[in-house]
N, C-alpha and C positions, 0 to 999 in steps of 0.2 A: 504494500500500500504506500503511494506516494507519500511524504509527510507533509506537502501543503495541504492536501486532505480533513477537514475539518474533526472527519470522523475517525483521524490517525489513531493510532494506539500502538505501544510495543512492549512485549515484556522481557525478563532478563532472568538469566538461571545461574547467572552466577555477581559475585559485588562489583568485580572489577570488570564487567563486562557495562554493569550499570552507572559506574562510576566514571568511563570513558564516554558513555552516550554524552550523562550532562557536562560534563568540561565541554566537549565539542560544542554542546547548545549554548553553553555561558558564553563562551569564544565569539558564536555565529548569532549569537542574539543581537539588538541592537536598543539602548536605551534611551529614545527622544525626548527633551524636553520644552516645550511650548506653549504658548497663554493656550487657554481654550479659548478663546475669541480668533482665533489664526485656526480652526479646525473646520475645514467643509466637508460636507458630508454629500456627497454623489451616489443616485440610482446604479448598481448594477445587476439589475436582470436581464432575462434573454430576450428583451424588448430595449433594452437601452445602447444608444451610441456607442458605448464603452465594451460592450460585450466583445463585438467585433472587433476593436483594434487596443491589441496588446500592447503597442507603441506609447499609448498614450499613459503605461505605467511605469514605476521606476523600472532600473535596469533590473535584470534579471526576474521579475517578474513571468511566470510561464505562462501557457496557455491553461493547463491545467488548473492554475490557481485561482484562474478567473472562473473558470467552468464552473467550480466546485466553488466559489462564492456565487453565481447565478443560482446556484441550485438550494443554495442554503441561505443566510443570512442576505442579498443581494443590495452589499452598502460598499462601497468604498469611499476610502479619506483621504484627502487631501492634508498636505500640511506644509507651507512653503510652498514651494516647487515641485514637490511629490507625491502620485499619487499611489497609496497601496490600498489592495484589495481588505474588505474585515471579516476578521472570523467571526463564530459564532459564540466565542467565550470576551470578544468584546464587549456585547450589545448590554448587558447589564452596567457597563463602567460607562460605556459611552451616553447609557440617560444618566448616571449620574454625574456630569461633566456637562450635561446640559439640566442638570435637576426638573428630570422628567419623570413621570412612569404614566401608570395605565394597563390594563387588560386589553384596550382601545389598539391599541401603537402596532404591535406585528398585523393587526388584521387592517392596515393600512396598505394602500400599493405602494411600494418604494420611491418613488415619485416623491408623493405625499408625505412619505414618512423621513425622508433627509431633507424637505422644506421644514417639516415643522422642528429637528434636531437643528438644522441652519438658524432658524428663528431667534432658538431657543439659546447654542451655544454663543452666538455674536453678541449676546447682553455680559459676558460674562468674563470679567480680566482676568481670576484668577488662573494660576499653571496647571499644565496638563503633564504626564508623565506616562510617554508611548512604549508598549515594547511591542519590537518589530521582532518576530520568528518565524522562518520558513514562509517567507514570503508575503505574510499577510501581517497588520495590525492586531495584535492577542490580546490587548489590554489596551485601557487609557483612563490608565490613574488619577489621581488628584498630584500635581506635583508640588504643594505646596512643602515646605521642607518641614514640619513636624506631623506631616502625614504616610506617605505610604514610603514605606522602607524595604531595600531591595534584599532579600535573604538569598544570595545564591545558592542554588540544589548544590551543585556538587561540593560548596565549603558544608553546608548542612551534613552530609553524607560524607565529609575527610572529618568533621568533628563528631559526627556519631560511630565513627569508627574508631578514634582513638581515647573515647567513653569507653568503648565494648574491649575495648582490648586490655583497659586496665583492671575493669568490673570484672566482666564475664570471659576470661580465658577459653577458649573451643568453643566458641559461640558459632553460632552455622547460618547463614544467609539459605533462607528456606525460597523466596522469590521476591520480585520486582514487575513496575506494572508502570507505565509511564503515558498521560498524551496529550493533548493543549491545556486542556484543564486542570489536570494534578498528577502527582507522582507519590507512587508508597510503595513499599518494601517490607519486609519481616524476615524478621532473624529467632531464633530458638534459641536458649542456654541452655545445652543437657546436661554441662557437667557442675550448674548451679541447683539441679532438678530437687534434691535431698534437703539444701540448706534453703530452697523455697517453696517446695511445696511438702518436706517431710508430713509435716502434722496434717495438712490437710489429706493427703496421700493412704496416710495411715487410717484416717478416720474415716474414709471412702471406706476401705479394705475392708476397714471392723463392720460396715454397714453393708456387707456385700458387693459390693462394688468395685472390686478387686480389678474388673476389666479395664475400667473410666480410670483408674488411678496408677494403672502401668504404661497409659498410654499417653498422659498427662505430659507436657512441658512446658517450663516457661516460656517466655519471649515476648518480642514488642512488635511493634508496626508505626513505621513512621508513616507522614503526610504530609505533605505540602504543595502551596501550589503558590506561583508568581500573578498568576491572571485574577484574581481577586474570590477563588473557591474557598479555599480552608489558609489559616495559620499555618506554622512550622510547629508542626507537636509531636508529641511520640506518646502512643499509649499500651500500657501493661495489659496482654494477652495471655491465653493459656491454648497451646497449641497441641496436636495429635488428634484431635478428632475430624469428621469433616469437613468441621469448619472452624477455624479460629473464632477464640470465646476471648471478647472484651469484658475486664472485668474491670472497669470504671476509673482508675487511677491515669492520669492525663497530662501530659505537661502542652502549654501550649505558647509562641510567642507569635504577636499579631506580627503585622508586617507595616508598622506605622510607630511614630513616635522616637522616629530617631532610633529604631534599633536594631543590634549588630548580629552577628553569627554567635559574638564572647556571650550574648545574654542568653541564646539559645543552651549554649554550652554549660549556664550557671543553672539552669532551669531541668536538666537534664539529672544532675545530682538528686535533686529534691523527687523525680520518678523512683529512682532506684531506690532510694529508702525509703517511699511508699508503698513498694511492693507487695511487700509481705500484708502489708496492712490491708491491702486488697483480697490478698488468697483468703485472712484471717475472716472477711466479712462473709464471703464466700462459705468459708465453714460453718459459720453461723445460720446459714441456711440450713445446715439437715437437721439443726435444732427445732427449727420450727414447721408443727404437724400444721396442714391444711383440711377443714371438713369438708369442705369445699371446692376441691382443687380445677376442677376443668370451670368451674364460675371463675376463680380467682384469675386465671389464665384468660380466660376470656373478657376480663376485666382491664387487667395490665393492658392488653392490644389496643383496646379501644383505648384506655389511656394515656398509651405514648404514640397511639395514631400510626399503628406499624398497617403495612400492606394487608387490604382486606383476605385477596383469596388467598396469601400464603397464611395469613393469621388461620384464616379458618379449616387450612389444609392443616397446619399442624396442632389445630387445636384437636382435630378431629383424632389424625394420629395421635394423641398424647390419651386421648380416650379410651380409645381400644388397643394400646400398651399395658397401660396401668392397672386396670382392672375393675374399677368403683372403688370404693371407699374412700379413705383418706390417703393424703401423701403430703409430702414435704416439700416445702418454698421451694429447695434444692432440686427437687423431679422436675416443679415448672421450671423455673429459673434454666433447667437444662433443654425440657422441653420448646421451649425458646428460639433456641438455635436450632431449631429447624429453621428457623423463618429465613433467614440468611442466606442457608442452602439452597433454598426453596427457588427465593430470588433469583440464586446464581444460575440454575436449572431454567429457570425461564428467562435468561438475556436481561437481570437489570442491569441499568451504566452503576460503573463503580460507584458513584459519587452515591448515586441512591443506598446503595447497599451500605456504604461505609456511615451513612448519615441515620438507617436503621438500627444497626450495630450500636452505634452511641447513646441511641435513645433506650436501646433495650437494656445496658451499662447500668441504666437507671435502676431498674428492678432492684438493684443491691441494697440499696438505702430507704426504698419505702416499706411502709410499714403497713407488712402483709394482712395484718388481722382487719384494714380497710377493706379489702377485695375478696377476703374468704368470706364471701353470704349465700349461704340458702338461695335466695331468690333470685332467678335467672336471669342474664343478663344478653340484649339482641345487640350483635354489631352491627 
């Protein structure tokens, strides 16, 4: 797949194969800065002038990249002298650079819709802050200087590795996943597995569960994204099963406020010695019996707003697993992740998936005996 491609994507199976991608993108990126009052904003569908002649873009612009902005977002920008095509993980930065929004605005014809961004962005001195990649405009910031701060991936990724090497000795880069909108990766520590999941490991055992708690390991999952998706964070997982289990502990730095790669790096200590504090809340779970457990499950979905039909596929499955009666937070709470999988099984984009994941994280900290009731509940 080309990677002007809106709908690029690539993944990585080993660190150093991912950590050469983004040097090369940090190198090839380009980071403009400009009033927003200097931004036009030009039709390009396959009804406009522009479709037809490549010429009229900066150099190196392909034919491809126009194609595939016709077909998708159909906006290009001007800025000075240049014009480049926009993706589709601009269109959120670019209303707010003209502080616009609406449900209204994409059911506009292209026309229409860079008259009214023109309108809107020529009232307005404040700076703008472009990044140009693989051809097209991916972003267009606020560039005022105590706003959006640049976190290169690959320094994120040379400083979460010389974290891992001091911490976790044998740490293993399990994958990588990268494409306009964000990049994330996950690593495992097996040979931390004892000194952080010992007790909780044990206590599976004692409760039967002998299987779940051999196949248990630590690890994290980083995130980040330059185009205005998610912060620089990394968060505490428990790996080996089908699907990596967030279990709530978070570190996160925005990408605004003047701040550097060192803060990310200072932010990262304060993860690792919440780890355990995480596993521990986790164990806390098989302490507590449910009388009601397919309501109480059915409760949490509806209230962290997770995907109806996979909610309701794996409510279904956790039904006729378990057997009736009662069970413990810990059966749902596992139960859960189905959801995830489920997603993955049916084609969601990452972002959706990872943004369900965090909300389900939640589960750890409410207080279950709200959602264990008797009385049925409809999603």
């Amino acid at each position: 797949m080309l990677t002007c491609k809106d709908n690029y994507t690539t993944t990585f199976s080993s660190f150093d194969e991912m950590l050469r991608y983004h040097e090369c993108l940090t190198k090839e990126s380009v980071w403009r800065r400009c009033k927003v009052k200097e931004l036009h904003v030009e039709p390009l569908d396959t009804t406009s002038v522009l479709f037809g002649d490549p010429t009229a873009f900066v150099s190196g612009t392909s034919e491809e990249a126009i194609a595939d902005t016709a077909e998708n977002l159909g906006l290009a920008l001007r800025v000075g002298g240049d014009l480049f095509p926009v993706r589709t993980t601009a269109y959120k930065t670019l209303l707010d650079r003209a502080k616009i929004s609406g449900t209204a605005l994409p059911k506009l014809k292209r026309k229409e819709l860079a008259d009214v961004l023109n309108a809107c962005l020529a009232v307005h001195s404040s700076d703008a802050l472009l990044l140009v990649r693989d051809e097209k405009v991916s972003a267009t910031h606020s560039g005022d200087t105590k706003d959006y701060s640049v976190l290169p991936i690959d320094e994120l990724l040379h400083t979460l590795e010389k974290k891992m090497d001091a911490r976790f000795p044998g740490y293993h880069f399990e994958n990588g996943y990268s494409d306009h909108a964000f990049t994330s990766a996950c690593w495992t520590f097996p040979g931390q597995k004892e000194d952080m999941l010992g007790t909780y490991a044990k206590t599976l055992a004692a409760k039967g569960k002998k299987t779940m708690a051999s196949k248990l390991v630590p690890g994290i999952r980083f995130l980040t994204s330059d185009t205005g998706v998610a912060s620089a964070k990394v968060s505490a997982m428990l790996m080996g099963t089908q699907y990596p289990i967030h279990i709530g502990s978070c570190i996160s730095v925005d990408h605004r406020l003047q701040k550097k790669v060192c803060d990310f790096e200072k932010e990262l200590d304060q993860l690792f010695a919440q780890f355990c504090d995480s596993v521990a809340r986790l164990q806390t779970l098989l302490e507590i019996e449910l009388q009601y457990p397919v309501n109480a499950m059915t409760r949490i979905c509806k209230k962290f707003s997770l995907p109806k039909k996979e909610a309701l596929e794996a409510i279904a499955m956790f039904e006729v697993s378990y057997g009736g009666g009662t069970a413990t937070a810990h059966d749902v709470f596992m139960a859960l992740q189905e959801i995830p999988w489920l997603m993955k099984s049916n084609h969601y984009p990452e972002a959706k998936m990872l943004a369900v994941e965090e909300n389900m994280a939640r589960a750890l900290t409410i207080r279950w005996s709200d959602f264990d009731l008797a009385k049925a509940v409809n999603y």
